[in-house]
Each structure stands twice: as C-alpha cells, then as structure tokens.
C-alpha positions as MATLAB code, in Angstrom:
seq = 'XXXXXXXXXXXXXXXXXXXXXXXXXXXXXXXXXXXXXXXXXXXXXXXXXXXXXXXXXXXXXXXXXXXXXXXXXXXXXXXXXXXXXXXXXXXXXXXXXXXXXXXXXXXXXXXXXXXXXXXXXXXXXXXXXXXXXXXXXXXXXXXXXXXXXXXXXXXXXXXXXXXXXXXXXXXXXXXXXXXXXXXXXXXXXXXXXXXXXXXXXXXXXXXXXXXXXXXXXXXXXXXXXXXXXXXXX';
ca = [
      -2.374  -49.090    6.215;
      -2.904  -46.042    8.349;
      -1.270  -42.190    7.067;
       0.852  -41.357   10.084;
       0.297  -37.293   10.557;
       1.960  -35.228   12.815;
      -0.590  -32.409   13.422;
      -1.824  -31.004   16.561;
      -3.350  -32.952   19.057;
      -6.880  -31.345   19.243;
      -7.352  -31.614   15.413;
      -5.731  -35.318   15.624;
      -8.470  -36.332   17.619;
     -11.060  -35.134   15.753;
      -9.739  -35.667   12.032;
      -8.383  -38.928   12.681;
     -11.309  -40.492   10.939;
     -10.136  -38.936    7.942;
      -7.058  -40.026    8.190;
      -7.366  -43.615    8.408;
      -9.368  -43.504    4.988;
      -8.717  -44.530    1.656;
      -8.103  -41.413   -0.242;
      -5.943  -39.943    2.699;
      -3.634  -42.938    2.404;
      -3.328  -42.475   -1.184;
      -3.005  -38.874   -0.780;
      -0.405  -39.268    1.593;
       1.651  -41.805   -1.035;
       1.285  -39.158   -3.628;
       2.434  -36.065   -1.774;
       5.557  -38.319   -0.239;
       6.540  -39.455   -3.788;
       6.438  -35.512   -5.192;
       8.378  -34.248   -2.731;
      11.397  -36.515   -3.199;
      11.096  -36.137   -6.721;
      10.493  -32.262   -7.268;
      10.898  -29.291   -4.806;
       7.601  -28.431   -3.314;
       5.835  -26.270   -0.767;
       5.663  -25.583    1.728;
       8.179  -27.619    3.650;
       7.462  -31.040    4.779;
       6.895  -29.467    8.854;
       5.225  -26.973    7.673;
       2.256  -28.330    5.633;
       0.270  -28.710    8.687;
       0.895  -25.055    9.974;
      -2.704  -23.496   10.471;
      -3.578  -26.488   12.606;
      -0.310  -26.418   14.678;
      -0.450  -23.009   15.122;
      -4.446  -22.498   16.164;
      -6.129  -25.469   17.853;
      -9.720  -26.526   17.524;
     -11.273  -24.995   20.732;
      -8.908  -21.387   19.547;
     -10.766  -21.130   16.393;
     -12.392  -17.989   15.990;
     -11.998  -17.082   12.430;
     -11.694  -19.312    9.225;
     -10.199  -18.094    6.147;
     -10.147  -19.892    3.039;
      -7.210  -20.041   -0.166;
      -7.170  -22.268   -2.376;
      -3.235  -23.399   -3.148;
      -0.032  -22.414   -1.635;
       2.240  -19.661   -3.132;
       5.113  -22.102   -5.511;
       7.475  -19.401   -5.383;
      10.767  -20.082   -3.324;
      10.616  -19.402    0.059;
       7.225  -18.051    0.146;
       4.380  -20.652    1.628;
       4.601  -21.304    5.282;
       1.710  -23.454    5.485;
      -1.070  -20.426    6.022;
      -2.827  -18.813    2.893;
      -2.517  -15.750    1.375;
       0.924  -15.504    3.902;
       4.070  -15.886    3.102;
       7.184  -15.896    5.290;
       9.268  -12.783    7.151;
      11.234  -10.790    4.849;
       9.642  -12.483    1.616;
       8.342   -9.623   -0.903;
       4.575   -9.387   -0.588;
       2.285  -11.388   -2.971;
      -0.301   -9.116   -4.676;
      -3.508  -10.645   -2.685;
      -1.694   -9.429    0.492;
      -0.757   -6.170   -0.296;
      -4.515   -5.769   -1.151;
      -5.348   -7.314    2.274;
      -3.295   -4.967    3.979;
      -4.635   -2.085    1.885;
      -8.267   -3.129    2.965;
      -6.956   -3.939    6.433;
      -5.702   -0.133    6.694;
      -8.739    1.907    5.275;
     -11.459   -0.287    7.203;
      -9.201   -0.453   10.620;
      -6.749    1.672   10.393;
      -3.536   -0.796   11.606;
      -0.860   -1.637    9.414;
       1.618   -4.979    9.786;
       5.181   -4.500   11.385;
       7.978   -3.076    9.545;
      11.078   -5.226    9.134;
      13.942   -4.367    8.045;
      16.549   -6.524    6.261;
      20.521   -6.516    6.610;
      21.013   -3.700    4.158;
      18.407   -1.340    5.952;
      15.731   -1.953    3.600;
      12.039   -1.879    5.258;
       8.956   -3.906    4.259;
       5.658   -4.852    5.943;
       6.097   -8.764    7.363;
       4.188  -10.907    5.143;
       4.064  -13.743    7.688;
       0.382  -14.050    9.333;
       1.410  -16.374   11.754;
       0.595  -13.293   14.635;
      -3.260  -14.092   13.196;
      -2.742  -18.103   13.526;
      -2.067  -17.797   17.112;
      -4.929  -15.335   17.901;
      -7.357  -17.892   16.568;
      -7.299  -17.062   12.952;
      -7.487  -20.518   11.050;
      -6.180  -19.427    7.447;
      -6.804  -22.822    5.305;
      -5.928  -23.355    2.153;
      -8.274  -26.180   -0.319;
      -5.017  -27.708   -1.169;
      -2.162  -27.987    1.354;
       1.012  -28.589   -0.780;
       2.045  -27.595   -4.451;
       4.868  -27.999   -6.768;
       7.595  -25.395   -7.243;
       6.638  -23.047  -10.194;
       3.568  -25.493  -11.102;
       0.418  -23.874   -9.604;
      -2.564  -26.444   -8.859;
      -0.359  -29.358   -9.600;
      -1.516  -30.891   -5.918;
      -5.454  -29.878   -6.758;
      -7.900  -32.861   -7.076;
      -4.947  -35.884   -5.248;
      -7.457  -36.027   -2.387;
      -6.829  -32.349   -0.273;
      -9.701  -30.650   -1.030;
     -12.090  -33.371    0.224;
     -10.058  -33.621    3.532;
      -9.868  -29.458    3.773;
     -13.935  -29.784    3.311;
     -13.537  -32.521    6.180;
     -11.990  -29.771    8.352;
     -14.290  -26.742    7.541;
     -17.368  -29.092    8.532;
     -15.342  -29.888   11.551;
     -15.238  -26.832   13.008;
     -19.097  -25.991   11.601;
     -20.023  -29.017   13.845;
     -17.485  -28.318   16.589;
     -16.862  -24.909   17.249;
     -19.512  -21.867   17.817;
     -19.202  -18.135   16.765;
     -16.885  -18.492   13.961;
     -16.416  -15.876   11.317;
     -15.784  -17.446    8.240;
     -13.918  -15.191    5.193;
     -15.045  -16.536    2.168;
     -13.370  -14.300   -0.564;
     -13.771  -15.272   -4.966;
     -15.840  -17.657   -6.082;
     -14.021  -20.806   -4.793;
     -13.804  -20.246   -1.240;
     -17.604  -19.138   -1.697;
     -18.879  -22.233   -3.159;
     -17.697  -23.880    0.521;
     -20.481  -22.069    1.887;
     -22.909  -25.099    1.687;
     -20.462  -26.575    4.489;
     -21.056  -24.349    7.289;
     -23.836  -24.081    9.843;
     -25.076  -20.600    8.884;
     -27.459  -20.622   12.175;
     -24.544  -20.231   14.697;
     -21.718  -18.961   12.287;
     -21.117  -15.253   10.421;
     -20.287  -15.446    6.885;
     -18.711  -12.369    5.139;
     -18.510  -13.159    1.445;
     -16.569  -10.719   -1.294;
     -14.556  -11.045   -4.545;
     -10.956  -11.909   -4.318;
      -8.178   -9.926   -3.017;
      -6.176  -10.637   -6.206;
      -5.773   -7.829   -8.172;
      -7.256   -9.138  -11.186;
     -10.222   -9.531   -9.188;
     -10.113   -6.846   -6.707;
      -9.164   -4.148   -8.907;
     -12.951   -4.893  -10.368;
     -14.637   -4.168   -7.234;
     -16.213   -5.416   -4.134;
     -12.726   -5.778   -2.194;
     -11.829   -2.497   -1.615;
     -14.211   -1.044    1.341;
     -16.139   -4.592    2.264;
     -15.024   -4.156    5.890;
     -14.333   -7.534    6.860;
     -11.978   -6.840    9.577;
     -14.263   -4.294   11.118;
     -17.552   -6.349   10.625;
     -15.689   -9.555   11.904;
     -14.453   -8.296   15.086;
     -17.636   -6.070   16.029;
     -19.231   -9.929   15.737;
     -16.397  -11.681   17.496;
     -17.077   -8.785   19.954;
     -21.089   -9.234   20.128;
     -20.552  -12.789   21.106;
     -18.004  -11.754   24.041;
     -15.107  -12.619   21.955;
     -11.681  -10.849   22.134;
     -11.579   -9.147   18.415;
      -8.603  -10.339   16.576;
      -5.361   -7.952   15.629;
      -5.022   -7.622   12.635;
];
C-alpha cells in the first residue's frame, strides 16, 4: 500500500521515497483515523502548506517549529503563523518585536468588521518569497498539544530538512530553542548559514538571547552576499 499525498509537485518528486515507506503509511492511517474522530489542525488541505506554498528550487530560508498551534482557527499549515485576523500567539508577537528593532518593518494592519486593527498573523507573504517555515510535526489535536509527536512526522520532517541540505544551495536555516537546534546535525554546514538562538516564546525569550540576535538582518545580508533577493519580512 502506497500513502496517496497531495503536495506540490517539486517536493513529490523528491519525497516520494518517503512516502512509499512503512512508517509513512502507518502515519498516514493514524492521522486519517484522528481526524474523523477528534477536531484537529490544521485542516486536512492545509497540512501540506509550506510545501504548496514554496517549492524546492524557491527555498531560500528554512525555519523550524515544532507542533502546530491547537487553538481554533489558528494553524494554517506554517509555524509560528497563524491565520488573518486570528489574535497573535506570544512567539509571534516576539518575532515581530525582533523583526522591528533589527529591521525596522512591521506586518500589515488589518482591520476587522467592527474597526478594530491588528498586525496579520498569517506568514504566508514569507512562504511565497521562499521562506520554508516547517514544523517537526505537521498535524495536532484540538486543545491537546504534542498529541501527533513521535506517529512517524518528525522522521519524515528530518527527511525534508536533509532534502533541501542535499538539494538546494545558500539556504539560511533559523534554528531557534533547543529542539529546532538539535536538527543541526542534518544540514550541510559547508554551503548553508545557520543562525541559532533561544526561542521566541516568552518563557524563553524573556531570558535572553532573542531580543537583538538579528536574524532578519544577518539572514538577508547572506541571502544578499550570495546574489539572492533578501526576503520581506
């Protein structure tokens, strides 16, 4: 039995391996059975987002989460984002924060039927510049955080960060907290930048070592070194 994924055509021909194996199938069986029994995230089109939305040979940037946001509404299929006109998650108002002082841009303003304004939470203006924002784990339970971990994602997320290691050249990989740091040993540090820092979480952020690491400026004065159009954040 083969998993039959609808995904984007570039990454179908190159993860295709992956999903014709074991664990994928069975992966694929579990994630099928929770989401007609329980409500989960993100929706069923949209688990495959970051790959839809930034093909292989667009990749220019990898960020890594670990599990999508279970709150209603909120996961898209990109981490740390979260749809337009949902409240912003904690990690991303620290992103933006960052993304102000070291940059000096700030998101769009929307503004809902009753005239209030917010920042848009939705990064999907990063997926399509060639921002590939992974998460370990692609789907989640409602209200029941890591309740997809260890079914078979992460090894098929590690699949796709060696992927574009092997595949790609001059990618800037984000690698912020300790688990998206661990994936280091993946990556072909001879032709890639790594930027490494604590977690935007506040719990982890609020610590130090997020506020004034200059990702966005370091990443796109790279991009820019290797005659790459820097990325708009």
């Amino acid at each position: 039995m083969k998993s039959n994924v609808n995904i984007e055509p570039s990454w179908q021909e190159r993860l295709q391996g992956e999903f014709d194996k074991e664990y994928f199938v069975r992966l694929t069986r579990f994630v099928r059975e929770e989401y007609s029994r329980y409500r989960c995230y993100p929706p069923g089109n949209e688990i495959f987002n970051a790959f839809n939305l930034c093909p292989v040979d667009k990749v220019k940037v990898v960020i890594i989460g670990q599990d999508p946001y279970h709150g209603y509404g909120q996961a898209e299929g990109l981490c740390f984002s979260v749809k337009t006109g949902v409240p912003l998650p904690p990690s991303l108002v620290n992103i933006f924060k960052e993304i102000k002082d070291d940059i000096g841009s700030t998101p769009e303003i929307i503004q809902d039927g009753n005239g209030r304004k917010s920042y848009d939470g939705s990064l999907r203006r990063w997926a399509e510049q060639g921002v590939l924002l992974l998460n370990a784990t692609l789907t989640v339970r409602e209200h029941a955080a890591a309740s997809h971990q260890r079914q078979g994602w992460e090894q098929f997320t590690d699949a796709v960060i060696e992927t574009v290691s092997r595949e790609c050249d001059h990618v800037v990989f984000l690698l912020w907290g300790g688990y998206a740091r661990n994936k280091k040993k993946l990556i072909d540090q001879t032709k890639h930048f790594i930027l490494e820092s604590v977690h935007p979480s506040p719990l982890s952020a609020n610590r130090g070592g997020w506020f004034g690491n200059h990702h966005f400026s370091r990443c796109n004065e790279w991009l820019s070194q290797q005659g790459l159009e820097p990325i708009k954040w």
